[in-house]
mmCIF file as gemmi writes it, N, C-alpha and C atoms, coordinates in Angstrom:
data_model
loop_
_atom_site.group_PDB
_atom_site.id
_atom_site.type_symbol
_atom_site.label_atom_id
_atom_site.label_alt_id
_atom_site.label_comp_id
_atom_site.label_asym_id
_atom_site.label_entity_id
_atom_site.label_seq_id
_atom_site.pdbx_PDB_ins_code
_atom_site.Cartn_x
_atom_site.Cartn_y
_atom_site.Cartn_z
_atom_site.occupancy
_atom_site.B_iso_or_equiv
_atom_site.pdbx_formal_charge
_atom_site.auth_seq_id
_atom_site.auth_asym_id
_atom_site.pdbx_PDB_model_num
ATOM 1 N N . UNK Axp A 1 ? -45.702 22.237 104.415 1 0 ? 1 A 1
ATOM 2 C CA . UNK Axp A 1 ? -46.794 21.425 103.912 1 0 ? 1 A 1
ATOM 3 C C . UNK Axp A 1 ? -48.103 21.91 104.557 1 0 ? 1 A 1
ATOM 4 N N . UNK Axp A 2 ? -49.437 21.805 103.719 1 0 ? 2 A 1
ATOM 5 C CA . UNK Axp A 2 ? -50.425 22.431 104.203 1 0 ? 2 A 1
ATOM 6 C C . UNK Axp A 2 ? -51.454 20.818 104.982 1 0 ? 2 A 1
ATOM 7 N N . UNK Axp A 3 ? -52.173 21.347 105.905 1 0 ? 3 A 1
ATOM 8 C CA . UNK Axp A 3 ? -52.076 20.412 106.386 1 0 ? 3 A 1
ATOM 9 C C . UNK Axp A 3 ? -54.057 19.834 105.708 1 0 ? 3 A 1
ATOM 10 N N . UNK Axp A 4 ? -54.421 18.951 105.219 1 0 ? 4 A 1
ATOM 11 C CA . UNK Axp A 4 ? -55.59 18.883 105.015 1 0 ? 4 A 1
ATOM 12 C C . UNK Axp A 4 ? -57.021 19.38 105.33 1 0 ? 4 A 1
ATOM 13 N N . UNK Axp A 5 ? -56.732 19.654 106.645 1 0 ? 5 A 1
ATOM 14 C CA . UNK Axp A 5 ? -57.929 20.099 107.116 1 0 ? 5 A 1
ATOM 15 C C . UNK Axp A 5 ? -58.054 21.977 107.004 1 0 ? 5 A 1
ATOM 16 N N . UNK Axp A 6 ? -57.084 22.367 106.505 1 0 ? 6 A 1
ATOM 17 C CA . UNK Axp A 6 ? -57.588 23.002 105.328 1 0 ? 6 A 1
ATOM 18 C C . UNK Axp A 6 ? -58.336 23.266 104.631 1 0 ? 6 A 1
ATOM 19 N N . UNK Axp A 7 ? -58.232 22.308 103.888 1 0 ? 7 A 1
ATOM 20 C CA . UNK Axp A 7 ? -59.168 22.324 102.65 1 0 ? 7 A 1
ATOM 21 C C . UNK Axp A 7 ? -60.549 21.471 103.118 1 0 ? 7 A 1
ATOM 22 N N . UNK Axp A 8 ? -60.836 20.837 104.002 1 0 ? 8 A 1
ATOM 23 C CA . UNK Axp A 8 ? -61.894 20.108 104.158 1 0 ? 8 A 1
ATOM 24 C C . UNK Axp A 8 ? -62.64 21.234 105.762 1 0 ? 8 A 1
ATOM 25 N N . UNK Axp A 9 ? -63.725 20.981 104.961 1 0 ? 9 A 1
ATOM 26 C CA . UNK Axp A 9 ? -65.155 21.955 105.944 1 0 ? 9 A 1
ATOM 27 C C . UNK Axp A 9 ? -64.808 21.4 107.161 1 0 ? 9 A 1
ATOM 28 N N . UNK Axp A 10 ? -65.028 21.771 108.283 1 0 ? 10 A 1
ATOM 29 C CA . UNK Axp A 10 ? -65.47 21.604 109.742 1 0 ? 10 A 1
ATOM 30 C C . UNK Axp A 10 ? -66.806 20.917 109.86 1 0 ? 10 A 1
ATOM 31 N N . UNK Axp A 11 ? -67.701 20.921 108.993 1 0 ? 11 A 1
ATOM 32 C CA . UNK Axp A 11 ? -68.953 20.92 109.599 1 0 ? 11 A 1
ATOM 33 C C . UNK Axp A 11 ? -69.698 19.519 108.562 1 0 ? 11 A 1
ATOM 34 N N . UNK Axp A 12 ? -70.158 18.398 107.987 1 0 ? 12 A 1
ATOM 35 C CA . UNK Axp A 12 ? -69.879 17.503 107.175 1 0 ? 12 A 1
ATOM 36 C C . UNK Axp A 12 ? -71.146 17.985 105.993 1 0 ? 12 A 1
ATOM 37 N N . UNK Axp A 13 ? -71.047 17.625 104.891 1 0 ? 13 A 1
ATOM 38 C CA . UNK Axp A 13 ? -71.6 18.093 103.599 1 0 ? 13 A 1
ATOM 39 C C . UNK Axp A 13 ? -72.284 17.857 104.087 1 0 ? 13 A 1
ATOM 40 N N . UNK Axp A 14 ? -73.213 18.32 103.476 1 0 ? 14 A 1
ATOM 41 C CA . UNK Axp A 14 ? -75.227 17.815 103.433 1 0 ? 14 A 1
ATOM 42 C C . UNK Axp A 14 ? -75.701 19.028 102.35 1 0 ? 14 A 1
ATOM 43 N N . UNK Axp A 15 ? -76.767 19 101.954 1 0 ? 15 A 1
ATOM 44 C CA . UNK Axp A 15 ? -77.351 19.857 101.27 1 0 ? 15 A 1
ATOM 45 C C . UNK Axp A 15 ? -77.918 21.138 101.189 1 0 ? 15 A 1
ATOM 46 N N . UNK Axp A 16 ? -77.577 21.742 100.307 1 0 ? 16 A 1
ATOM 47 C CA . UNK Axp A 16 ? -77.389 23.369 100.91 1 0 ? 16 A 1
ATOM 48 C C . UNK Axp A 16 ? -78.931 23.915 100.795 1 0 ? 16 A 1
ATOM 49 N N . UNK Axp A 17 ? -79.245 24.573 101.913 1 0 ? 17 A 1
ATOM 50 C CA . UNK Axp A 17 ? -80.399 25.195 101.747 1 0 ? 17 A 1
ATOM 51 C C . UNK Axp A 17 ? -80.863 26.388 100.971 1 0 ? 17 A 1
ATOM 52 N N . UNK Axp A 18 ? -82.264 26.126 100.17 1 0 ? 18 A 1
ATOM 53 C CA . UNK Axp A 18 ? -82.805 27.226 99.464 1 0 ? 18 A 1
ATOM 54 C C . UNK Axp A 18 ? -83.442 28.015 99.758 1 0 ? 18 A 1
ATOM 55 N N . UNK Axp A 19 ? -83.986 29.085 100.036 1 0 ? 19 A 1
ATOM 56 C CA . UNK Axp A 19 ? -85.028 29.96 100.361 1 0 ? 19 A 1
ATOM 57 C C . UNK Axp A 19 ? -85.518 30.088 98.793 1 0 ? 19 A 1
ATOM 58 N N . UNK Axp A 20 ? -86.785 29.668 98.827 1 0 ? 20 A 1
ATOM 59 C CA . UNK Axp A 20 ? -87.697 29.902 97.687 1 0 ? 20 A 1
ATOM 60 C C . UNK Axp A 20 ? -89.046 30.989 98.279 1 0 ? 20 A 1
ATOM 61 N N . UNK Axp A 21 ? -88.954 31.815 97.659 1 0 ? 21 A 1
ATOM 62 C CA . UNK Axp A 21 ? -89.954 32.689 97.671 1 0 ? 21 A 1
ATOM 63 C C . UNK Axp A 21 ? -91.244 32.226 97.059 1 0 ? 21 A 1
ATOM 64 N N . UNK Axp A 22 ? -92.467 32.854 98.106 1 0 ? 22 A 1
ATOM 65 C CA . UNK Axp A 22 ? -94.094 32.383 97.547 1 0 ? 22 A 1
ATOM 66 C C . UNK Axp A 22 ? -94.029 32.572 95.733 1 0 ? 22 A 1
ATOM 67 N N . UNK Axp A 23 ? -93.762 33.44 95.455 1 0 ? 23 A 1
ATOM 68 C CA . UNK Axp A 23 ? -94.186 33.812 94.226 1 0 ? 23 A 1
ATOM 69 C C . UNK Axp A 23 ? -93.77 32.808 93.451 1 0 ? 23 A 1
ATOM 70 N N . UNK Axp A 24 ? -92.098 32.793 93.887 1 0 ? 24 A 1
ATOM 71 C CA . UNK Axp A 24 ? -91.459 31.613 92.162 1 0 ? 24 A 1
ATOM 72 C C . UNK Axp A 24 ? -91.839 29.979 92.702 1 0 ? 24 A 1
ATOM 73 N N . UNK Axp A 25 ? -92.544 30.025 94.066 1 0 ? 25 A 1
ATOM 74 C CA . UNK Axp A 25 ? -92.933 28.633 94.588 1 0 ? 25 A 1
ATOM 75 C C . UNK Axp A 25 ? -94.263 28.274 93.447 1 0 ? 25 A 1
ATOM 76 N N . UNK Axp A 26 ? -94.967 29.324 93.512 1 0 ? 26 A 1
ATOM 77 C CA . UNK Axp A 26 ? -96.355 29.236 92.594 1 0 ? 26 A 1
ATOM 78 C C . UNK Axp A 26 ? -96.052 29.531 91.499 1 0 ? 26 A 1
ATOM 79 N N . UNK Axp A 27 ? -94.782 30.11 90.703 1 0 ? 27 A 1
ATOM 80 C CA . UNK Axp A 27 ? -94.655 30.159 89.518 1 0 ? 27 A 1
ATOM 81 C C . UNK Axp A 27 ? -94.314 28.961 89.253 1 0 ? 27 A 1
ATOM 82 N N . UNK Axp A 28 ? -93.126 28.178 89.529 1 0 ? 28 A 1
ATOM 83 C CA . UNK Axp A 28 ? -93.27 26.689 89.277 1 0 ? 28 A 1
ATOM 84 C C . UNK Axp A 28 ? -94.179 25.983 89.406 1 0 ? 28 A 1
ATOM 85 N N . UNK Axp A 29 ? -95.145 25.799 90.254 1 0 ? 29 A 1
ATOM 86 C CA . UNK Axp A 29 ? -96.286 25.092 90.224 1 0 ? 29 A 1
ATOM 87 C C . UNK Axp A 29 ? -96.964 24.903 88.949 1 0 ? 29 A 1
ATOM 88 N N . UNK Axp A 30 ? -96.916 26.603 88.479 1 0 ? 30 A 1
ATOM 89 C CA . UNK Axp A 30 ? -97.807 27.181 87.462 1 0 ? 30 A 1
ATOM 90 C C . UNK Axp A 30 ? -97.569 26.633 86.516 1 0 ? 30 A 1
ATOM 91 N N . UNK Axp A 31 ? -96.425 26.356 85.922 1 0 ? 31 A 1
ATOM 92 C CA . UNK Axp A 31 ? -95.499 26.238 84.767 1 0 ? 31 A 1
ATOM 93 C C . UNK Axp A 31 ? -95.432 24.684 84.482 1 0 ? 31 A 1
ATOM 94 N N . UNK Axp A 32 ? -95.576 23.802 85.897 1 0 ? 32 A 1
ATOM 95 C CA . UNK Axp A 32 ? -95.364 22.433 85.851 1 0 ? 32 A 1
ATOM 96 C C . UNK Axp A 32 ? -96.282 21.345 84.978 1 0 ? 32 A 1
ATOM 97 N N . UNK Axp A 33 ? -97.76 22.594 84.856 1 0 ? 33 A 1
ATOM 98 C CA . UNK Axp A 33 ? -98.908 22.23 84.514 1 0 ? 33 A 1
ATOM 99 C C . UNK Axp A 33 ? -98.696 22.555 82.735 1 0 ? 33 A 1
ATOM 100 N N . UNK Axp A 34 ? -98.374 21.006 82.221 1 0 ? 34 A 1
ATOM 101 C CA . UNK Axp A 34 ? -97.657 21.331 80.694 1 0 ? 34 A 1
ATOM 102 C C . UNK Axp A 34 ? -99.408 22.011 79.697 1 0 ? 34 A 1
ATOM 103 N N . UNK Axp A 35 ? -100.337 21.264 80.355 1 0 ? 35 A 1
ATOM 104 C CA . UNK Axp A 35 ? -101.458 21.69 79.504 1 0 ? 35 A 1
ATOM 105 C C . UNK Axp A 35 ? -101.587 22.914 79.009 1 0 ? 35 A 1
ATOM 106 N N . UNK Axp A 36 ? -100.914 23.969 80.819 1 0 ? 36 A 1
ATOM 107 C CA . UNK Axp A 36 ? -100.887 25.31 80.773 1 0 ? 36 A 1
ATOM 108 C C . UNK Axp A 36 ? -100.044 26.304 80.081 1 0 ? 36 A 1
ATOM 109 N N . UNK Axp A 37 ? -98.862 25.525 80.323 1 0 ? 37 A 1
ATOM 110 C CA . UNK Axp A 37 ? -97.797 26.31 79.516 1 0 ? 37 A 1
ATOM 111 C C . UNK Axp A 37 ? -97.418 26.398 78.159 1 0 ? 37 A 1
ATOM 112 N N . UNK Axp A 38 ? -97.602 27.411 77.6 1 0 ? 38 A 1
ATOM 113 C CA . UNK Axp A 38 ? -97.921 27.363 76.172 1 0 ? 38 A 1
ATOM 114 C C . UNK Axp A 38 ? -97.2 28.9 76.281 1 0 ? 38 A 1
ATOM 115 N N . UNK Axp A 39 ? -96.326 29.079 75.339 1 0 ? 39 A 1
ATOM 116 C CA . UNK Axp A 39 ? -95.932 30.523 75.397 1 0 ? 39 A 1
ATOM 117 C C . UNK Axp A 39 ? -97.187 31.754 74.804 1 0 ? 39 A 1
ATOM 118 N N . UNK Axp A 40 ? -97.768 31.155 73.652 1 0 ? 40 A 1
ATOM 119 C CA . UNK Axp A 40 ? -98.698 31.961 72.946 1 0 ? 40 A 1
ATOM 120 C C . UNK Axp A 40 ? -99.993 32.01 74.034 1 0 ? 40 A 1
ATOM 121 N N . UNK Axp A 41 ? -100.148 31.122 74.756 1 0 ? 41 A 1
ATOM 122 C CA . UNK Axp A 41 ? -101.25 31.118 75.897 1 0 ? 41 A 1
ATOM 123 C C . UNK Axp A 41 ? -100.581 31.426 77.137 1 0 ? 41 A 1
ATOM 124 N N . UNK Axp A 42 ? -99.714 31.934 77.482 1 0 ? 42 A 1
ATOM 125 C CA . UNK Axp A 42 ? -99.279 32.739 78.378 1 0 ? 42 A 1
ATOM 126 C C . UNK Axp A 42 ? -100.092 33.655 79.057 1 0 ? 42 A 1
ATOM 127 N N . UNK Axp A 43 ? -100.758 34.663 78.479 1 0 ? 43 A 1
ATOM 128 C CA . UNK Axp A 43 ? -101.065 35.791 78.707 1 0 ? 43 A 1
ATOM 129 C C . UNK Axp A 43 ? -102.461 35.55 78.397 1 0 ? 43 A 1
ATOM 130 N N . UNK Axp A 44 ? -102.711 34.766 77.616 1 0 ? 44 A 1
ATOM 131 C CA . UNK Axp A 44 ? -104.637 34.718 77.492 1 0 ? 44 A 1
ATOM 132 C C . UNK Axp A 44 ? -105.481 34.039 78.848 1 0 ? 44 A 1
ATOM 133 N N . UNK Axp A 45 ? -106.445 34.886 78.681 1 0 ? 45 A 1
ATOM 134 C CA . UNK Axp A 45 ? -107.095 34.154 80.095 1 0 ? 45 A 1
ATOM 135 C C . UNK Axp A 45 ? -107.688 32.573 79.783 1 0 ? 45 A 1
ATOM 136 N N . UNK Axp A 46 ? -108.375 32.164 81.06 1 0 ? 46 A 1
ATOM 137 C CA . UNK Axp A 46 ? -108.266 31.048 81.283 1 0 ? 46 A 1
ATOM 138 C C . UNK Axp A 46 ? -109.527 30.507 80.417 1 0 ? 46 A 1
ATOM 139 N N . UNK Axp A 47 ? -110.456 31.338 80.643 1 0 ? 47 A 1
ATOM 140 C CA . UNK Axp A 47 ? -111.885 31.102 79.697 1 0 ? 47 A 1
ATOM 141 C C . UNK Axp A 47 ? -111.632 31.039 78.484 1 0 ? 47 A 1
ATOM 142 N N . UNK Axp A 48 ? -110.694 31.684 77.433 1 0 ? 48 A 1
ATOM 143 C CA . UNK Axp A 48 ? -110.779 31.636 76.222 1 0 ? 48 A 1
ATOM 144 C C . UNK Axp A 48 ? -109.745 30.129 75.714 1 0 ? 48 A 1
ATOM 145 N N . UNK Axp A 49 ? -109.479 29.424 76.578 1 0 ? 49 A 1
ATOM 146 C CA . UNK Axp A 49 ? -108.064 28.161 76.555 1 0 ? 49 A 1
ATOM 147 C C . UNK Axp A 49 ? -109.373 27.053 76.301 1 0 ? 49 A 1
ATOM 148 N N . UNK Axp A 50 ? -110.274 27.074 77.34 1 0 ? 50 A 1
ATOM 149 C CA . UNK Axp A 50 ? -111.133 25.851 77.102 1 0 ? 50 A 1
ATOM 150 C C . UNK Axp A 50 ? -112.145 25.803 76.069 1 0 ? 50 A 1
ATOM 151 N N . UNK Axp A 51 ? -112.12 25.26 74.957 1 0 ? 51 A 1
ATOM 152 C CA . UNK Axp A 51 ? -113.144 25.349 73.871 1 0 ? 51 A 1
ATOM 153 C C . UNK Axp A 51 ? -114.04 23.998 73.679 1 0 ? 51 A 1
ATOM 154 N N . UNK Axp A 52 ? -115.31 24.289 73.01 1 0 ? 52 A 1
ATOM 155 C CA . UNK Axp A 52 ? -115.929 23.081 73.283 1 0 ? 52 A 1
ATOM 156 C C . UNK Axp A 52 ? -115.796 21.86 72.162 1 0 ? 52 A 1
ATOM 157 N N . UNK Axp A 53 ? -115.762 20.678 72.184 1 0 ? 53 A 1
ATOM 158 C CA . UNK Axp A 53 ? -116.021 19.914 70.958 1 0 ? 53 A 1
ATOM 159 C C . UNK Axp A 53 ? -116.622 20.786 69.719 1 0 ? 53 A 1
ATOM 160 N N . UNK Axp A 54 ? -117.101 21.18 69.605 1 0 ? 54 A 1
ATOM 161 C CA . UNK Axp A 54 ? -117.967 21.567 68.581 1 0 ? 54 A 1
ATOM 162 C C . UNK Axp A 54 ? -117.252 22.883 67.721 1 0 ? 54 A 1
ATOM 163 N N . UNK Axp A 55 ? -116.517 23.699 68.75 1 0 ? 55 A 1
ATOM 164 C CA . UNK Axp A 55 ? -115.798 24.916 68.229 1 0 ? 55 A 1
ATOM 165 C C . UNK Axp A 55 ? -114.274 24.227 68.029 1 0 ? 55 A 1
ATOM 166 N N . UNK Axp A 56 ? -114.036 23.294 68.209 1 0 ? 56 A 1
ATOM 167 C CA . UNK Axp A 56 ? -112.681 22.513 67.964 1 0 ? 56 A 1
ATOM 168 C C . UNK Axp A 56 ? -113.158 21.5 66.482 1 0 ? 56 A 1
ATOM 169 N N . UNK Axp A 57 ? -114.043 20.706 66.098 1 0 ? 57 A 1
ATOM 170 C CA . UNK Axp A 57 ? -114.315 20.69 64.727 1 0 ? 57 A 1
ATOM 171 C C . UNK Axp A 57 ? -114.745 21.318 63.448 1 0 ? 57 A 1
ATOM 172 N N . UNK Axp A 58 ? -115.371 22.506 64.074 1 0 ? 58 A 1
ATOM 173 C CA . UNK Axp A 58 ? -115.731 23.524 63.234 1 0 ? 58 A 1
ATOM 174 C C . UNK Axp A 58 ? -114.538 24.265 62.961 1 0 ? 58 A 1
ATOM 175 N N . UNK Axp A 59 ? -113.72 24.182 63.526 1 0 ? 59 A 1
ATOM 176 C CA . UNK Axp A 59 ? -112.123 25.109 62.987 1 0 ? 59 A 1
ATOM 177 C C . UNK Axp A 59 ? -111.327 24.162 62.404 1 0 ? 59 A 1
ATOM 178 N N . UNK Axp A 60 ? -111.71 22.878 62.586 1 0 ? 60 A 1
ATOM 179 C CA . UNK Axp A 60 ? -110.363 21.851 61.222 1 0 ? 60 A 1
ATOM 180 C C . UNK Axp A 60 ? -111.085 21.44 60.643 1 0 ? 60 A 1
ATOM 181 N N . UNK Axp A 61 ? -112.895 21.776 60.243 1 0 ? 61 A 1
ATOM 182 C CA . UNK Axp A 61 ? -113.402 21.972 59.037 1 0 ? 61 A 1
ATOM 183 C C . UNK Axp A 61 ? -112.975 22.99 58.138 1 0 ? 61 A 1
ATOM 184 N N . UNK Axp A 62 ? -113.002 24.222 59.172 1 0 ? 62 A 1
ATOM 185 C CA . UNK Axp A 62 ? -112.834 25.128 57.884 1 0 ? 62 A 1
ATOM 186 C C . UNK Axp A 62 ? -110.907 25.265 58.037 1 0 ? 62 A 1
ATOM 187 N N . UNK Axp A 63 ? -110.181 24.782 58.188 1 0 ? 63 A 1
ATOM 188 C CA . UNK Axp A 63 ? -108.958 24.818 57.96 1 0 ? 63 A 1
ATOM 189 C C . UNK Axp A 63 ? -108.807 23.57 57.02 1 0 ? 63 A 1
ATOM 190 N N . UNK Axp A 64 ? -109.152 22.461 56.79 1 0 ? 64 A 1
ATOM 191 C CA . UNK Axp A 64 ? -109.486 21.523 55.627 1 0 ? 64 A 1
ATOM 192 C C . UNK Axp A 64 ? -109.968 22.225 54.207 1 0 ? 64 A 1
ATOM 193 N N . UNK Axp A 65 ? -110.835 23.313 54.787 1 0 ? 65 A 1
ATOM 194 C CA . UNK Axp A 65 ? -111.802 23.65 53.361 1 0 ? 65 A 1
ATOM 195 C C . UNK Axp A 65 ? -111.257 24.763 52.979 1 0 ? 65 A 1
ATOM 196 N N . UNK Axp A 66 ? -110.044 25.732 53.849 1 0 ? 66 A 1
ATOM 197 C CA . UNK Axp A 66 ? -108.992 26.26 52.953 1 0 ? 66 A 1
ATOM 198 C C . UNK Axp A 66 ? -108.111 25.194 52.107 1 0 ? 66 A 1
ATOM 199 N N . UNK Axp A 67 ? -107.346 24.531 52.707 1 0 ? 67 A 1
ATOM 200 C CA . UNK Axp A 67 ? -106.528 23.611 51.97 1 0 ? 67 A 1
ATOM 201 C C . UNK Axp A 67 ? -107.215 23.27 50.264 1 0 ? 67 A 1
ATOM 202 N N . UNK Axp A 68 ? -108.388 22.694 50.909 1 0 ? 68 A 1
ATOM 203 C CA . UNK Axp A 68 ? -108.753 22.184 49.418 1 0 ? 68 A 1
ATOM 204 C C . UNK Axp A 68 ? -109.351 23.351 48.535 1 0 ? 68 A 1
ATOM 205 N N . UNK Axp A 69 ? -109.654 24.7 49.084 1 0 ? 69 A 1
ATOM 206 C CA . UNK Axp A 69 ? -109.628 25.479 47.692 1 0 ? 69 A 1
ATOM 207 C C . UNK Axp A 69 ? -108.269 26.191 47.618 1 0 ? 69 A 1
ATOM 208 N N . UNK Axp A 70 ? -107.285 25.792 48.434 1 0 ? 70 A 1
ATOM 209 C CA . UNK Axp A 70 ? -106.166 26.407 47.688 1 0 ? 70 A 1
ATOM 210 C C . UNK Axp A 70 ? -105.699 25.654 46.866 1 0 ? 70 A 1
ATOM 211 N N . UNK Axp A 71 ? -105.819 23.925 47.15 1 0 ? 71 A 1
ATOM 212 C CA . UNK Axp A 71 ? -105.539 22.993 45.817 1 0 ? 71 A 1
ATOM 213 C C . UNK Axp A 71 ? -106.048 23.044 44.695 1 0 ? 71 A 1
ATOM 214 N N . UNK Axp A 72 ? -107.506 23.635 44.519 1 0 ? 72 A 1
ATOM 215 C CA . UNK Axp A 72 ? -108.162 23.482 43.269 1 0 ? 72 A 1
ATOM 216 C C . UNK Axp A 72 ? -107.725 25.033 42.953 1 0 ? 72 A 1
ATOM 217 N N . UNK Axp A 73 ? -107.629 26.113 43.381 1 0 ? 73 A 1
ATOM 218 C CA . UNK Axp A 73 ? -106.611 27.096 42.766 1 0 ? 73 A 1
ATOM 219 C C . UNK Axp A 73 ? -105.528 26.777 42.298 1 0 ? 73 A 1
ATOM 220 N N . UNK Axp A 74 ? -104.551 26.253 43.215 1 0 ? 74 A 1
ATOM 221 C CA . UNK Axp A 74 ? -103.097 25.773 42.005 1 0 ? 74 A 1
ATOM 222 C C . UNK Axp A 74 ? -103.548 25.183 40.827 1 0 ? 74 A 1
ATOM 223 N N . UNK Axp A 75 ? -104.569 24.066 41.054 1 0 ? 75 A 1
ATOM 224 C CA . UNK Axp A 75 ? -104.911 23.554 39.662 1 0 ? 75 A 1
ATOM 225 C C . UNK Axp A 75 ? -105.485 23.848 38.997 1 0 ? 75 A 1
ATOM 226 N N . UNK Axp A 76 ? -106.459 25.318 38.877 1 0 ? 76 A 1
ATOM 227 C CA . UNK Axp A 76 ? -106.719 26.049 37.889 1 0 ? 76 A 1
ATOM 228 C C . UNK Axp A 76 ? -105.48 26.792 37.191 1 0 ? 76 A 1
ATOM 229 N N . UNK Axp A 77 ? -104.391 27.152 38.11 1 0 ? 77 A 1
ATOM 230 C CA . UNK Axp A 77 ? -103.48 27.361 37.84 1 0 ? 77 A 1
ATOM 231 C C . UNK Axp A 77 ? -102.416 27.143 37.121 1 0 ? 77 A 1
ATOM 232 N N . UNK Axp A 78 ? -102.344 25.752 37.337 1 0 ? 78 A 1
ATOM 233 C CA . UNK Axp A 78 ? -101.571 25.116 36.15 1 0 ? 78 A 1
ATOM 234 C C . UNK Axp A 78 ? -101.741 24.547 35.12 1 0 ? 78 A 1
ATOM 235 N N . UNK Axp A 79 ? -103.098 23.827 35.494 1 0 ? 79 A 1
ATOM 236 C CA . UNK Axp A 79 ? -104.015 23.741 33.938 1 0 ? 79 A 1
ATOM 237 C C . UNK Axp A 79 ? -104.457 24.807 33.077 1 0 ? 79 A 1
ATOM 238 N N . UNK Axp A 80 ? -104.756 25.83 33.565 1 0 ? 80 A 1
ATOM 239 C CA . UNK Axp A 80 ? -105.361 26.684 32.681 1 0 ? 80 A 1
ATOM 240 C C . UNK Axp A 80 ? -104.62 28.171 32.385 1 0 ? 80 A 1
ATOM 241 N N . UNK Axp A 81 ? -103.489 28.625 33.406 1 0 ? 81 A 1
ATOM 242 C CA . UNK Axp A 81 ? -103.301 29.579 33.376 1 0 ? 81 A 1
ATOM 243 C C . UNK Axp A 81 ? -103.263 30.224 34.229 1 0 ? 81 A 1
ATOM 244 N N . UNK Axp A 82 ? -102.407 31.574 34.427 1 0 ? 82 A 1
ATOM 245 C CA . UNK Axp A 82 ? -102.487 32.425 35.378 1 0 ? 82 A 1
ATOM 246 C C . UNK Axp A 82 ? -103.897 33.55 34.591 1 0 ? 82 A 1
ATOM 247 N N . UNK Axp A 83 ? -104.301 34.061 33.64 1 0 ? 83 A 1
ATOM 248 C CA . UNK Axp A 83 ? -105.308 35.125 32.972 1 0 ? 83 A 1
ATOM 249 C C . UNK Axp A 83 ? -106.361 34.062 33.199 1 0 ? 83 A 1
ATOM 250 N N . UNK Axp A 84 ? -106.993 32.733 32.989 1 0 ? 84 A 1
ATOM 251 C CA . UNK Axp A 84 ? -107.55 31.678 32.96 1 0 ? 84 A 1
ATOM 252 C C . UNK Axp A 84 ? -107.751 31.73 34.647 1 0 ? 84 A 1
ATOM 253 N N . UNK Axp A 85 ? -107.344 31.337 35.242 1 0 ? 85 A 1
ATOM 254 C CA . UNK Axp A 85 ? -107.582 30.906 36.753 1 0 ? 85 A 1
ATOM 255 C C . UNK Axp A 85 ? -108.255 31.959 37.892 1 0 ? 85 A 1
ATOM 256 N N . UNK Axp A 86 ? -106.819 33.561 37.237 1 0 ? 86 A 1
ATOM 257 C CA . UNK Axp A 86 ? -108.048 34.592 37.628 1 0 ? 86 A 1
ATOM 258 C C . UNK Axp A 86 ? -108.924 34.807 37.27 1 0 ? 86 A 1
ATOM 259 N N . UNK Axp A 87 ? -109.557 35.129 36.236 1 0 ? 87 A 1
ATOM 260 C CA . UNK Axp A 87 ? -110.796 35.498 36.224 1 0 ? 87 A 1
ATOM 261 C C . UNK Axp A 87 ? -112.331 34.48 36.55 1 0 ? 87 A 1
ATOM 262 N N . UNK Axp A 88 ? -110.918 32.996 36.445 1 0 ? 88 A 1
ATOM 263 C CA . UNK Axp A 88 ? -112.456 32.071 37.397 1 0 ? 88 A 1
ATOM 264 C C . UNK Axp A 88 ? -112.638 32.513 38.318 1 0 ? 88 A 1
């Protein structure tokens, strides 16, 4: 028969220590910051991330004012034609 202490440590559990290196210490830091982490903004610098009010409505103006001339294209489109719609 084997005798238990065997299988049980000498020394009593506790929690095993990590060595974390500077780098992946500040890469987590980095990463923790959800504002920051963005895969497509990964690699862009930091100046081009902050935009002002003004350049943030002026781009879902004109992303609105595609939408609505691609709607009034389909509907030249289906009202009038594909020969009809192009040459409007």
């Amino acid at each position: 028969m084997i005798s238990r202490s065997a299988y049980a440590p000498d020394e009593p559990a506790g929690e095993a220590l990590q060595r974390v290196v500077k780098v992946r210490r500040d890469y987590n830091t980095w990463v923790a910051s959800e504002t920051l982490e963005d895969y497509a903004l990964r690699f862009t610098p930091r100046s081009a991330r902050r935009w002002s009010d003004w350049r943030v409505a002026n781009m879902a103006f004109g992303a609105a004012a595609f939408l609505v001339l691609e709607a009034v294209g389909a509907t030249l489109l289906v009202d009038y034609g594909f020969i009809n719609a192009f040459w409007a």
